[in-house]
N, C-alpha and C positions, 0 to 999 in steps of 0.2 A: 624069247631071244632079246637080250639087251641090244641098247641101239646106242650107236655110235658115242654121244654126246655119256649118255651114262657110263659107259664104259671106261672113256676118258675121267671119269669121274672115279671109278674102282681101281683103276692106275695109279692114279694118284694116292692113293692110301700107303703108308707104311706099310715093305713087306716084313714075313717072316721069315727067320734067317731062315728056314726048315723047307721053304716053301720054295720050287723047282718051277716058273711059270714062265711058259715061253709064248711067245707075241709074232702073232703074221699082219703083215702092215703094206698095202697096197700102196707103191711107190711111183709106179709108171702105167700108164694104162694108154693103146692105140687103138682105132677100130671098136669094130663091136665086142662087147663081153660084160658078163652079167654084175660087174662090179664098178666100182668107183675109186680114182686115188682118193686115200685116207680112210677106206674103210679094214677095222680091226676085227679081231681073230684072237682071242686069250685062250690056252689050255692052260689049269692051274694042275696042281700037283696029284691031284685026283681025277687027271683026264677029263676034267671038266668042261666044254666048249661056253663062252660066252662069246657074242659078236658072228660076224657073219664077212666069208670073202665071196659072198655070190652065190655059195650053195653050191649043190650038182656034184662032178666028177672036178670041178676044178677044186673045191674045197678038199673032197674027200683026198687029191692029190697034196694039199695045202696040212693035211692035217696029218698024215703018215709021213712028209717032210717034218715036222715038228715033231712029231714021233721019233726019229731019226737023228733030231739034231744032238750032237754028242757033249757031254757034261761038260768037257772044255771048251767047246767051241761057244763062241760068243754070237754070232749070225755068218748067211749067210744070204746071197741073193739069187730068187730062182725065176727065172721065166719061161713062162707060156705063154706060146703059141694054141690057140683055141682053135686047132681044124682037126677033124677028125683023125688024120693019119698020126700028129703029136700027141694029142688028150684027149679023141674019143669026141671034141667038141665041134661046133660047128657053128661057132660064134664067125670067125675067122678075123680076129682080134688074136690080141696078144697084150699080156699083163705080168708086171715084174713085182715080185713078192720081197719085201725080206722077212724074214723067220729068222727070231731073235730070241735071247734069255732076258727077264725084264733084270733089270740089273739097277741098285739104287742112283744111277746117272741118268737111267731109263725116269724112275719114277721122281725124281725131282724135277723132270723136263714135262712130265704129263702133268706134273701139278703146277706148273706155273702154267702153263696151258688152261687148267681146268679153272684156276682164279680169273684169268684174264675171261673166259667164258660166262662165269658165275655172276660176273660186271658188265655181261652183256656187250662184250669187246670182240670183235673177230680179232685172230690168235695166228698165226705160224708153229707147223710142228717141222724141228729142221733135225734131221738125223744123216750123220755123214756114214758110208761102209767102204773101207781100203781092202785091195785084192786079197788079204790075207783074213777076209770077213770081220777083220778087227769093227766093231760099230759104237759109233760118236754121239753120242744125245747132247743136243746143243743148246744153251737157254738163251733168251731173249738179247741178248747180247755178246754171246760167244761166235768164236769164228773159226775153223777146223783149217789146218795147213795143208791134207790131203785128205784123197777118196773123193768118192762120189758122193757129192751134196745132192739132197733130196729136200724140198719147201713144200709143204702139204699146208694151203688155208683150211684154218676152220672156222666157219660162221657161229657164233651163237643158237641157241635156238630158239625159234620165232615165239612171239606171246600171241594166242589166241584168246580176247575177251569178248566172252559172250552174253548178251546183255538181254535177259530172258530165261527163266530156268525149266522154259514149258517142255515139249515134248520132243521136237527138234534138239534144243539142247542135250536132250539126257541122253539122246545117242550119238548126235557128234561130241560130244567131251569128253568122252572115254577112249572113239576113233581116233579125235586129233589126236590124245597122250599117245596112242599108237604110232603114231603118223610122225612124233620127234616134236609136237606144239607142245608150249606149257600152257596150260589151262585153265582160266581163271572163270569161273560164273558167277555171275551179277542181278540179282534181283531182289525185291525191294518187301518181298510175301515171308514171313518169318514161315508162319506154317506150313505152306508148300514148299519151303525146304526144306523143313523137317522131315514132310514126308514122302521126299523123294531122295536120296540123299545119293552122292555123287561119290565113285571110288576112290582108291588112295593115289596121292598122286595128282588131283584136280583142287582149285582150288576154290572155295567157296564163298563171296564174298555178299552179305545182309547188308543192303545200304537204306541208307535213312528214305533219302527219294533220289530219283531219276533227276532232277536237274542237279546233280551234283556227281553224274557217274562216273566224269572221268576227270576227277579232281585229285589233285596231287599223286596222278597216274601218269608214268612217264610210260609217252607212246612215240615211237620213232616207224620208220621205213623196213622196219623188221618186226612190225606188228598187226595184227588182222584183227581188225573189227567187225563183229556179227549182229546187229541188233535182230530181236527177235520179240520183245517183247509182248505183254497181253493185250496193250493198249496201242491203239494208231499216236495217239496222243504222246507217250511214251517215246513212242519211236520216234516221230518230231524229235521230240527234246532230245534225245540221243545223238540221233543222226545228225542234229544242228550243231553239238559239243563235241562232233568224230568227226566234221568239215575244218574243225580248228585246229587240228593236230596233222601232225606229219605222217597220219599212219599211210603203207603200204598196202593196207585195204582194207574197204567198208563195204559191207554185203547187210544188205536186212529184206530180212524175211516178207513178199508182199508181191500183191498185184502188178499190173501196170497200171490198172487204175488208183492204185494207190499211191503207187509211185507218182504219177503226175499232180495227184490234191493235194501230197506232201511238199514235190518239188515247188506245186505253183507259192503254200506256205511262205516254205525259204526262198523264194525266188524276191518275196516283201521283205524281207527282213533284212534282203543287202545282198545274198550267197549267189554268185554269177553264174555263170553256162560251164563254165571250167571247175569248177567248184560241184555245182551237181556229175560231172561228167566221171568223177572217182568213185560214185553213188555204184554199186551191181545190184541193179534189183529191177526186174525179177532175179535172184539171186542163184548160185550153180550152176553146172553144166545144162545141157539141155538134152536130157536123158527122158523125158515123160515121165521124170518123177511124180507120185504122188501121195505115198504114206510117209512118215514124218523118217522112218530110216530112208529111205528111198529119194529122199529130200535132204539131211542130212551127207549119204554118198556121193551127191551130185554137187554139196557145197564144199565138202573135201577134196573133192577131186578138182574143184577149180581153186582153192585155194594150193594147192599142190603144184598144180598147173603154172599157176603166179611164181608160185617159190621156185620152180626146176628153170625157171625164164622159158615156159612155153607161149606166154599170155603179154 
């Protein structure tokens, strides 16, 4: 299943003229229900599904709409109500659809979307629809005289640098890419990345050494930092050069007793109470993990946790 951010990304492409693709684009969402505004839904000309409106009986309803939608018609807006006696659901939420043709006003509007994205910029998608289903793809500076205006944010998405490419790593970097992280891993062993190598999609970066890891690395408030390293030593240095940046989070792999002869370290160095206080470590949930997927699951899920604003 393509996820959101790439999708946006296949939007954007120049269509062909041949090609019949119609788009379900979650617009309003109240209550409970298995989806989110701004998540997408593409059938391409081969009944293709990429993207997802939730799944279950509300998609399969979402998706025989679009089946439906008639060669002239340009959208149209549908909602559901989520209780069993409407759709069978029992969410008891209600979520409004529109189900469109991508049309090239549609895809000039997703690709300036997907550049501001690209830039690591949060983005506005604003699509107007008038009672006549007539529908308005709007760019960064246009403004619609009627219909119902719809503003869907969309965040970039988050960079996960992982700094250790031991055992931990090789199975959250493949999760996080799941998960909507881009994926960077960092370690300083030429061999043992060789022979371990990381799928498509991650990125792998051979650094000369560890006190230079996150040099001319632009790290903001939309980025997660893992140290994970072979070395305690290591990790110091790391965790010293991820206290100086603005990241949104720092988790490394370790003890509590560890945690304290590192923190007591940097506590010499100058690094205050507030400063270690954005430190997570012992790092993840606290599931009794203990094999390195299992460890792994429980760093994802807090890092997940951070991004959904559970934490």
């Amino acid at each position: 299943m393509t996820d959101r951010i790439e999708l946006i990304r296949l939007l954007s492409k120049p269509l062909q003229k041949e090609a019949a693709l119609r788009l379900a684009l979650v617009v309003e969402r109240t209550g409970s229900a298995p989806c989110t505004v701004g998540d997408l839904l593409l059938l391409d000309h081969n009944n293709k599904m990429n993207g997802t409106v939730g799944g279950g009986r509300l998609e399969q309803q979402v998706l025989e709409d679009l089946h439906r939608l008639a060669p002239d018609q340009a959208g149209q807006l549908r909602r559901f109500n989520l209780v069993p006696e409407q759709d069978g659901m029992t969410c008891g939420g209600a979520v409004t659809v529109l189900l469109a043709r991508l049309t090239e006003a549609a895809r000039t509007c997703f690709a300036s979307l997907n550049r501001c994205l690209q830039q690591g910029q949060p983005a506005r998608l604003q699509v107007a629809v008038d009672t006549d289903g007539h529908v308005t793809w709007l760019g960064p500076d246009q403004v619609v005289a009627g219909g119902q205006l719809f503003e869907i944010g969309v965040a970039p998405p988050p960079a996960l640098l992982l700094f250790g490419a031991g055992h931990i790593a090789q199975v959250l970097a493949p999760m996080a890419r799941l998960a909507g992280f881009v994926v960077t891993v960092l370690d300083d062993r030429t061999d043992y990345l060789a022979d371990h190598p990381y799928g498509q999609g991650i990125a792998v970066v051979e650094l000369d050494c560890f006190e230079h890891a996150l040099a001319d690395r632009e790290v903001d408030a939309n980025s997660f930092l893992l140290i994970a390293t072979y070395s305690h030593t290591h990790d110091l240095t790391v965790l010293a050069q991820a206290l100086d940046t603005g990241a949104g989070y720092i988790g490394m792999v370790g003890s509590r007793r560890k945690r304290e002869e590192l923190f007591g370290q940097l506590r010499q160095t100058g690094f205050s109470e507030t400063d270690l206080a954005r430190v997570r470590c012992p790092v993840g949930l606290a599931i009794k993990a203990e094999t390195p997927a299992e460890i792994a699951v429980s760093i994802l899920a807090e890092m997940i946790a951070l991004r959904r604003g559970r934490q």
